[in-house]
N, C-alpha and C positions, 0 to 999 in steps of 0.2 A: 453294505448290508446283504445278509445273506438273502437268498429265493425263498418262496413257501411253497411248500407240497402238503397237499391233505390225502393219505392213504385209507382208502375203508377198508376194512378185514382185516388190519395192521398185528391184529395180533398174534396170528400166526399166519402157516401155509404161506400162498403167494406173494400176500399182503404184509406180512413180515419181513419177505425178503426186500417185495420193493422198497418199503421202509429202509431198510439199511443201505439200499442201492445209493437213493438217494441223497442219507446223509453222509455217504462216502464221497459224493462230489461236493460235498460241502450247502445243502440245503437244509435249513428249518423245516422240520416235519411232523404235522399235526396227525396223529394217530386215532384212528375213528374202528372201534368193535364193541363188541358185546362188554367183554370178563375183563374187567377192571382190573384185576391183580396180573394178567394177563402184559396187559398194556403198560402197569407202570413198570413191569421188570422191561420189556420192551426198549422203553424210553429213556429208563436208566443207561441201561446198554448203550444204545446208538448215544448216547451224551457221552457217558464218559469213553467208548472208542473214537469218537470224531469230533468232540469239541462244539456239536451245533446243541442250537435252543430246540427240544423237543417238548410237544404238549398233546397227553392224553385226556380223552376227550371220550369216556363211556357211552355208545351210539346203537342205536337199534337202525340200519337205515333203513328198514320198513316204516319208520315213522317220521315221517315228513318234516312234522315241526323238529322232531329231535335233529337231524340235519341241517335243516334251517339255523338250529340254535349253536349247533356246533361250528358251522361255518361263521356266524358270529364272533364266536368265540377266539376263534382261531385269528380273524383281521382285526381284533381286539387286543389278542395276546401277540403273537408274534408278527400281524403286518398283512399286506394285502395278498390273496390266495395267487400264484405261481401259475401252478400247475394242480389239478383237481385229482386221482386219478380212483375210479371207481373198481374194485377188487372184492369185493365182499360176495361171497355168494352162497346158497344153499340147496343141500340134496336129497333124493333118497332115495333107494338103493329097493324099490317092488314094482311088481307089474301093476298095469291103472287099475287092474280090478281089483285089488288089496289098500288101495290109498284112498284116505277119506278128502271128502273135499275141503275140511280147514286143512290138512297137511298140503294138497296143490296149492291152496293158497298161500300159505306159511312160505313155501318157497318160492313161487312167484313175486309175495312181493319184498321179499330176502335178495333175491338175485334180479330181478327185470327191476320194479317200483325203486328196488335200492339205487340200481343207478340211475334211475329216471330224478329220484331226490338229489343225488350226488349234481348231476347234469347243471338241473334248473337253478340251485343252490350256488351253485360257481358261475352259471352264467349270469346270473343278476348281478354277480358283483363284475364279472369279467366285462359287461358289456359297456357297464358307465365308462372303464379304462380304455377300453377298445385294445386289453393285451390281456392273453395268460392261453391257455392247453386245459384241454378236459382228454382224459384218457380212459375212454373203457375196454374192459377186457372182458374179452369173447373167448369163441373156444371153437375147434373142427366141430363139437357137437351144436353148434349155432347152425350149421350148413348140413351136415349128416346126420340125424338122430339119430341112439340107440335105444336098445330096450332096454327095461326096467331103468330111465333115469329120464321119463317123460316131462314131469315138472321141470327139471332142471335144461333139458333140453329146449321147452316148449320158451323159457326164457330167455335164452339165449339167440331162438330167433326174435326174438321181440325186441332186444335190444338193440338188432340188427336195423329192425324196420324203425325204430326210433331216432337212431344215432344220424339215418339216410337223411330223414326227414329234417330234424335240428339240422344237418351238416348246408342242407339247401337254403333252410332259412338264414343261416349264418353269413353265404354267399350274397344271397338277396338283400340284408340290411348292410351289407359292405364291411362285414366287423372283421378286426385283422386279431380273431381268436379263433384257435387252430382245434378242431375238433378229429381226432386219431382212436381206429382202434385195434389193439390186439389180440388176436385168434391164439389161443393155445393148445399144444397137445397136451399127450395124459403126464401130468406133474406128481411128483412123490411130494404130498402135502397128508396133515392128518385127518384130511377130510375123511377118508378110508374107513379112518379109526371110530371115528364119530359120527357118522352122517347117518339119518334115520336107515335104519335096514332092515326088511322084511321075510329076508331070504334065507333066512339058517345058516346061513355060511358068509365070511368073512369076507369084504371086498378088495376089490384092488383094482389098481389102472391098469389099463389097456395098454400092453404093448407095443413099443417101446416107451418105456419112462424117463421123463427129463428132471433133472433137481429144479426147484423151486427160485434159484440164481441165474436159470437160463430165463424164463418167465420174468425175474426182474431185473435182468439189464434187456430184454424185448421191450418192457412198457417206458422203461428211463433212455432207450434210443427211440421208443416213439415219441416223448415228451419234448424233446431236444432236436427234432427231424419234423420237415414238412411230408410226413407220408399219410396218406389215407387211410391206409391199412397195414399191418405189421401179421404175418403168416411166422410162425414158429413151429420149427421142427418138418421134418418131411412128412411124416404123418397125415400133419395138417393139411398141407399142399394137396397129398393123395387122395383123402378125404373129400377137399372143398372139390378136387379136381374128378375124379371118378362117378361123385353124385350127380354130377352134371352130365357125365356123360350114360353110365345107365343105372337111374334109381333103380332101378324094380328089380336087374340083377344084386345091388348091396341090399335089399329089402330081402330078399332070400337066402345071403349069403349072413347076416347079422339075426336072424330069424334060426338061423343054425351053428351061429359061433359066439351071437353078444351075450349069451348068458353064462358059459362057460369062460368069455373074456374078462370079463367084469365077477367073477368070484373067484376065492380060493378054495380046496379043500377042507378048510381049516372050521371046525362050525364056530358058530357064532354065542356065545355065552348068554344065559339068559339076563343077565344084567347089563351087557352091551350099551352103552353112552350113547344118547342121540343128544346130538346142537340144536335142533330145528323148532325147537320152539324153546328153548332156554342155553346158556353157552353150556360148555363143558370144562368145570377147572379139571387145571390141573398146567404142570410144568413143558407144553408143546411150544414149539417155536415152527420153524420154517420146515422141517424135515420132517417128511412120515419115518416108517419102517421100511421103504423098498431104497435104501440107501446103495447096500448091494448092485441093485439092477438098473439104477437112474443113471442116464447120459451126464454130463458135466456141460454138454457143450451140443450148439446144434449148428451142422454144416449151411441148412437152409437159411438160417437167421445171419451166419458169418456172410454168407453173400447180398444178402439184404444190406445189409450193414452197411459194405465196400462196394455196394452195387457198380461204379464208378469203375473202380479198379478192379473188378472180375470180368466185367464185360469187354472192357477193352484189354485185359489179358485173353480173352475168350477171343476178340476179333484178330488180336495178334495171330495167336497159336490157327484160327483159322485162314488167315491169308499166310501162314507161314507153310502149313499144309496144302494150300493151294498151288502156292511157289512150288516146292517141293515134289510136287505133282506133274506138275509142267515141264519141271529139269525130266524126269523119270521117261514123260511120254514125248519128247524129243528127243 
């Protein structure tokens, strides 16, 4: 019998790809979003490519019981939940002084509460077994904030401090379910396209851009691997690593480049589509528009990956330069 994965945001962007990540390896894949028409073209897909049972499952995960009910659903339909992996998120694209407080909310509890429901929802069932993976996915904006995408950031550390917390409890009751999460950098997703915006002008990610395939074989090697933490792309790395060493320098240096990085030229249409409090049809899958500019591939995740065999290729190549050294200076 095949595994179960429950994907939130399945219907496009991230959450699309992981989808099909997964059922590339051959896992049953419960699909959890908004846009129902969305989901079923989705599901059709990944069935007739790879032959597994897929089941969509229309989900708001800001709403508790709808998650609750879904997971239901899902150890009803296809079997007992796998692997959980929480992906769903929301944004918007103004400074705080232009955003109303139901919009922060709307997206806090879209992006933080979604996964706090994903979480609690998998680990009720996960704990009676004492087996399965919960996976959430973070981002470098979890650890560095930028401007204009405060809501969205403010959540991301929140999921930080929650995941910490579960992760200790999990150790404490001795359960052998493996709680991982990963950090991503700026992904060519259509959030871009749709994500509330207040600014005139068209958004776009932060360079460099990674495709939406690099993001989902990150969260299907964190599902599959005992790691803590899964860092994608060097960006990230630079990010988590640089803030620590001096915020107050990136507070000045993102106070003069995060608003120009974070838009385009291009204005912004007065009819512009926002997701953030209702989905947005229409024919999106996994790919934005910055297909052009998107990496395929990220060097920092390939060593992650092989950590094994990069490191002791690393220790080779350094005692061999050592050697080599030594011939020289006698």
């Amino acid at each position: 019998m095949n595994k179960v994965v429950v994907v939130t945001g399945a219907g496009a962007g991230v959450g699309r790809a992981a989808a099909e990540q997964f059922a590339r390896h051959g896992y049953d894949v419960a699909l959890l979003s908004r846009d129902s028409a969305r989901l079923d073209r989705a599901s059709s897909e990944l069935s007739a490519a790879y032959g597994v049972r897929t089941l969509p499952i229309p989900t708001d995960v800001a709403d508790a019981g709808a998650v609750e009910a879904a997971a239901t659903q899902v150890e009803e339909t296809l079997g007992p939940i796998d692997v959980w992996a929480n992906v769903a998120m929301a944004t918007a694209f103004a400074p705080v002084s232009e955003l109303t407080p139901a919009e922060i909310e709307r997206a806090t509890k879209v992006t933080y509460l979604g996964q706090v429901h994903g979480m609690m929802a998998a680990l009720s069932r996960m704990r009676g077994r004492n087996r399965g993976t919960i996976v959430n996915v973070g981002s470098a904006l979890g650890y560095r904030s930028v401007p204009l995408q405060s809501a969205y950031c403010g959540a991301k550390f929140a999921i930080r401090g929650f995941t910490d917390s579960l992760r200790s409890e999990i150790i404490h009751d001795k359960l052998d379910v493996h709680l991982t999460m990963v950090n991503l950098p700026a992904v060519n997703t259509p959030q871009f396209d749709w994500a509330l915006n207040k600014m005139g002008k068209r958004a776009r990610p932060v360079a460099p851009i990674f495709q939406p395939e690099v993001a989902a074989r990150a969260i299907y090697f964190a599902a599959t691997h005992r790691r803590r933490e899964v860092w994608v792309g060097f960006p990230t790395v630079k990010a988590i690593l640089a803030n620590r060493v001096a915020p107050a320098l990136i507070d000045h240096y993102l106070a003069r480049t995060g608003y120009s990085g974070q838009l385009t030229d291009e204005p912004l249409g007065p009819d512009a589509p926002s997701n953030l409090f209702e989905p947005v049809p229409g024919e999106f899958s996994a790919h934005g528009r910055f297909d052009d500019q998107a990496k395929p591939r990220s060097w920092e995740m390939f060593t992650d990956r092989h950590r094994t065999m990069f490191w002791s290729l690393a220790c080779v190549g350094a005692l061999g330069l050592a050697a080599l050294m030594r011939r020289k200076g006698s």
